[in-house]
C-alpha positions in Angstrom: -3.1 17.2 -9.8 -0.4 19.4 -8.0 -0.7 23.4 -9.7 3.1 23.1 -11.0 1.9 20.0 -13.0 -1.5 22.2 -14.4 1.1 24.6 -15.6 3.5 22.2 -17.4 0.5 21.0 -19.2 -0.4 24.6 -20.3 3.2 24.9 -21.1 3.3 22.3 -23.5 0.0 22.6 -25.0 1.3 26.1 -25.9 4.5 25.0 -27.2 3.0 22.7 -29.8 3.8 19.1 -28.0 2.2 16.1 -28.8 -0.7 15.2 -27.1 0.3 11.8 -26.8 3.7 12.8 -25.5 1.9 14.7 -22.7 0.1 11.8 -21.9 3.1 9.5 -21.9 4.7 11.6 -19.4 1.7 12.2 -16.8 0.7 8.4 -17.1 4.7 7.7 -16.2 4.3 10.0 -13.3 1.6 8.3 -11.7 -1.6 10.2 -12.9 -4.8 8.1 -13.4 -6.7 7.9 -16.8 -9.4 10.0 -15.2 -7.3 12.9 -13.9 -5.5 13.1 -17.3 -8.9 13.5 -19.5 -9.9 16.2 -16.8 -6.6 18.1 -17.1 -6.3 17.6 -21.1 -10.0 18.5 -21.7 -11.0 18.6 -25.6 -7.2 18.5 -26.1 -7.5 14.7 -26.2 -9.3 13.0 -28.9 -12.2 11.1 -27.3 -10.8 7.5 -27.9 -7.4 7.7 -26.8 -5.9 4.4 -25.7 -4.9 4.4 -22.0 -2.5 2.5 -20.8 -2.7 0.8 -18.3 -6.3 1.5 -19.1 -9.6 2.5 -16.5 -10.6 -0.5 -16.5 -7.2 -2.1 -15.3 -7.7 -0.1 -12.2 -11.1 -1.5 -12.4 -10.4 -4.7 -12.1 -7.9 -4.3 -9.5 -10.9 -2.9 -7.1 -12.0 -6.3 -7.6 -9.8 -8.0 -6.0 -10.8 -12.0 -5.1 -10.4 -10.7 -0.6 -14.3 -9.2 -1.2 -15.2 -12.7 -2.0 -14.1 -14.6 0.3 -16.5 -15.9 3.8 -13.5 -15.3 6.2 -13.1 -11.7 5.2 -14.8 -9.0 7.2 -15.4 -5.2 5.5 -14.2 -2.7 7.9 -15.3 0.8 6.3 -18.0 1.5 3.6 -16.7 0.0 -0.3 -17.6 3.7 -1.2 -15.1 4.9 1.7 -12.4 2.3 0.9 -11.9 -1.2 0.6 -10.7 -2.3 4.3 -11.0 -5.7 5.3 -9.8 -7.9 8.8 -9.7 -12.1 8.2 -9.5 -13.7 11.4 -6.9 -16.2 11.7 -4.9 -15.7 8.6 -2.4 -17.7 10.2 -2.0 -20.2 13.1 -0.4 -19.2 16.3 2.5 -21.4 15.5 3.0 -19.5 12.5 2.9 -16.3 13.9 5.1 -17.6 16.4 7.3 -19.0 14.5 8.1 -16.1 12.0 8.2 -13.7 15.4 11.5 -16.4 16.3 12.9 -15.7 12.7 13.3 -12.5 12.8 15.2 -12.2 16.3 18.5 -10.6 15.5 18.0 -9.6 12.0 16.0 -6.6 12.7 17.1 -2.9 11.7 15.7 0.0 11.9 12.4 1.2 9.6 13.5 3.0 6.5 11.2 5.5 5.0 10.5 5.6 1.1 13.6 4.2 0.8 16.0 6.1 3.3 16.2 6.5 6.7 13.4 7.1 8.9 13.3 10.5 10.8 13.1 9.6 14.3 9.3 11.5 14.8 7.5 9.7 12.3 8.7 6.4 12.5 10.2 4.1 15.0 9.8 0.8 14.2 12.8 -2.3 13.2 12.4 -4.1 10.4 13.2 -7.5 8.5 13.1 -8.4 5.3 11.5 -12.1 5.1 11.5 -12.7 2.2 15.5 -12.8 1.9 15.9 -15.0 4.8 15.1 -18.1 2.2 12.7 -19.5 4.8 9.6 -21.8 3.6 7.0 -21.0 5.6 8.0 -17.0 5.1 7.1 -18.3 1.3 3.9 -20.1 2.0 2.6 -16.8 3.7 3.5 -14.7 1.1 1.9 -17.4 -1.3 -1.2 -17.0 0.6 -1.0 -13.4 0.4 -1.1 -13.6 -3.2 -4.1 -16.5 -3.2 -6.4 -14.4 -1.4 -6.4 -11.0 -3.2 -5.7 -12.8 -6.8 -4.7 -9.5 -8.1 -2.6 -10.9 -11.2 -0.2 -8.0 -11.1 2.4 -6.6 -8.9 2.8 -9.8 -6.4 6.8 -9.0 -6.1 7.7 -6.4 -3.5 9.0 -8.6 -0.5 7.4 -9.7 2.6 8.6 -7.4 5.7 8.4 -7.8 9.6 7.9 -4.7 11.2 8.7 -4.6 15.4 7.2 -2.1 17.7 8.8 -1.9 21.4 6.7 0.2 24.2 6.8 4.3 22.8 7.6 2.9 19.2 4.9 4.0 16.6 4.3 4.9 12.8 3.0 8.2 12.7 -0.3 9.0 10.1 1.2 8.3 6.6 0.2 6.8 3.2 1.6 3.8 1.6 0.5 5.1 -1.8 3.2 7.4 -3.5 2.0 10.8 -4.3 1.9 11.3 -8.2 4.2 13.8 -9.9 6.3 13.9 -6.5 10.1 12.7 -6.4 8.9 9.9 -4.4 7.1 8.1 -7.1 10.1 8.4 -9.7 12.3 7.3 -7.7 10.4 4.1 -6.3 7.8 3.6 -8.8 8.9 4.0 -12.5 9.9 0.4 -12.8 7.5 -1.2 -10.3 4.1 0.9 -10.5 1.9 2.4 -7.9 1.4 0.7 -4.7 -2.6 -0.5 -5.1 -3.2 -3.0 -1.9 -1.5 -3.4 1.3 -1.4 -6.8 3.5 -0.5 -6.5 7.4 -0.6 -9.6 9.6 -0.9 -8.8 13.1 2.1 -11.7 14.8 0.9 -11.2 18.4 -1.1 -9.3 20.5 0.2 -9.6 24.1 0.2 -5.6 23.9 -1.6 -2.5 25.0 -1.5 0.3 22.5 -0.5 -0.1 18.7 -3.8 0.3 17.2 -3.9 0.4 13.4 -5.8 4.0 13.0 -7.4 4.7 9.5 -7.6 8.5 10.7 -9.9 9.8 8.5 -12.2 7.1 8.8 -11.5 6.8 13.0 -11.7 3.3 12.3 -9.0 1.5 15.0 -7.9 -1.8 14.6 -6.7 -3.4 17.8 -3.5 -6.2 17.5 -5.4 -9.6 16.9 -3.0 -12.4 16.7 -3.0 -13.9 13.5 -5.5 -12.1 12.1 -5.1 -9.9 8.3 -6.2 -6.4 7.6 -6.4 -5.7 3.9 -7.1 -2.6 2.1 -6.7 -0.7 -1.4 -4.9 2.3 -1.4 -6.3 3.4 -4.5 -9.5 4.1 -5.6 -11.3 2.1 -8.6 -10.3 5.4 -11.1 -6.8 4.8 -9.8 -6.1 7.9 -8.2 -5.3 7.5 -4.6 -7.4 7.2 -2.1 -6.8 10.1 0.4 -9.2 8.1 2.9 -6.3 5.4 2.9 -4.1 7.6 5.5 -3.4 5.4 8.6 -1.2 5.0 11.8 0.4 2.8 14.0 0.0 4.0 17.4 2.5 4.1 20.0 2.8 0.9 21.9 2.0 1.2 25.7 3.0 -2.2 26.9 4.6 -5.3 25.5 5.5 -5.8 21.8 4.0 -5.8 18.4 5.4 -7.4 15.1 3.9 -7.3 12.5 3.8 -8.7 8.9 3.4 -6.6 5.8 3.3 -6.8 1.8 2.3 -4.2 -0.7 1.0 -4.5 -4.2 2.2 -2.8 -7.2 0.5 -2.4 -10.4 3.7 -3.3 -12.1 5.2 -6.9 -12.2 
């Protein structure tokens, strides 16, 4: 937890505020279950009612992907939950959704505004608008495979990468207690697991980097890396930083979908 949220804490337990109303307040921001009993100490009563609850997060580290044949681990569980499944869709398909989004790219936002030029350089387009059935079969599919229950409706993207283009090291969790998370997570929730479909791999360059991990990821055409962002106490996981490294030749397009733990 960030010092200036320690200190509102100590503020408030000072002042005389209701312990629930302190809790209300860090769970809203984004803090975990876990990290509020550390934080709160004796202050909270021993069975205080979380919610959403540890075991919500729980069950979200358990998603359906670590069950199925086709799904490969990329990293230690203890490290994070990474997985690659080989042709998670047919050439055609990839090929196809490449042809739909010619001409209806624009450039990558970032947290909801516009991307500074040095951290990312991508185009994007948004899929799931276009009204396009196979775009909804994917995202279907998606959905099938992790079986998370909760926090299926952020929309499908397609992300472009010309030669020099790139993503640079980021997270796709938003920090809690930053302005980020209230403004793009109040109503939706956390982001928990992330879906990227690799559309082609005629390429050199624009390996997926965990960086922590030095895990790479080379393009693979049709092929789906999956991983949780969170860890199973729901704070996030820090080992869940990753890049997009520049492309050197060709093109890369990409799919992806995030998870929230929100409906």
């Amino acid at each position: 937890m960030p010092p200036a949220w320690k200190q509102w804490v100590v503020k408030c337990l000072l002042s005389g505020t209701a312990v629930p109303t302190i809790v209300t307040t860090l769970a809203e921001n984004g803090f975990s279950p876990d990290t509020i009993k550390k934080v709160l100490g004796a202050n909270l009563p021993t069975n205080y009612q979380f919610s959403p609850s540890s075991s919500f997060y729980e069950k979200l580290a358990k998603s359906a992907i670590a069950r199925v044949e086709q799904a490969k681990p990329l990293a230690e569980p203890s490290d994070i939950q990474l997985f690659s499944y080989d042709d998670f869709l047919s050439s055609q398909e990839c090929d196809d959704i490449v042809a739909l989004t010619k001409d209806k790219l624009a450039p990558s936002k970032l947290a909801g505004a516009a991307s500074a030029d040095d951290i990312r350089t991508s185009s994007t387009c948004e899929l799931a608008f276009l009204g396009n059935k196979l775009v909804k079969d994917v995202d279907n599919r998606i959905v099938s495979t992790l079986s998370l229950g909760v926090g299926e409706g952020e929309v499908i993207q397609a992300q472009h990468y010309n030669v020099g283009e790139y993503y640079k090291p980021h997270y796709d969790f938003f920090p809690p207690g930053s302005p980020q998370y209230k403004a793009h997570c109040l109503s939706r929730g956390q982001r928990t697991w992330t879906c990227m479909i690799y559309l082609n791999d005629e390429c050199d360059g624009g390996h997926t980097r965990f960086t922590k991990l030095d895990i790479a990821v080379k393009p693979k055409k049709g092929m789906a890396l999956f991983w949780n962002n969170l860890l199973p106490s729901g704070d996030p996981n820090l080992n869940s930083i990753h890049f997009a490294e520049p492309v050197t030749r060709g093109h890369k397009t990409v799919i992806t979908k995030w998870f929230r733990t929100k409906n």
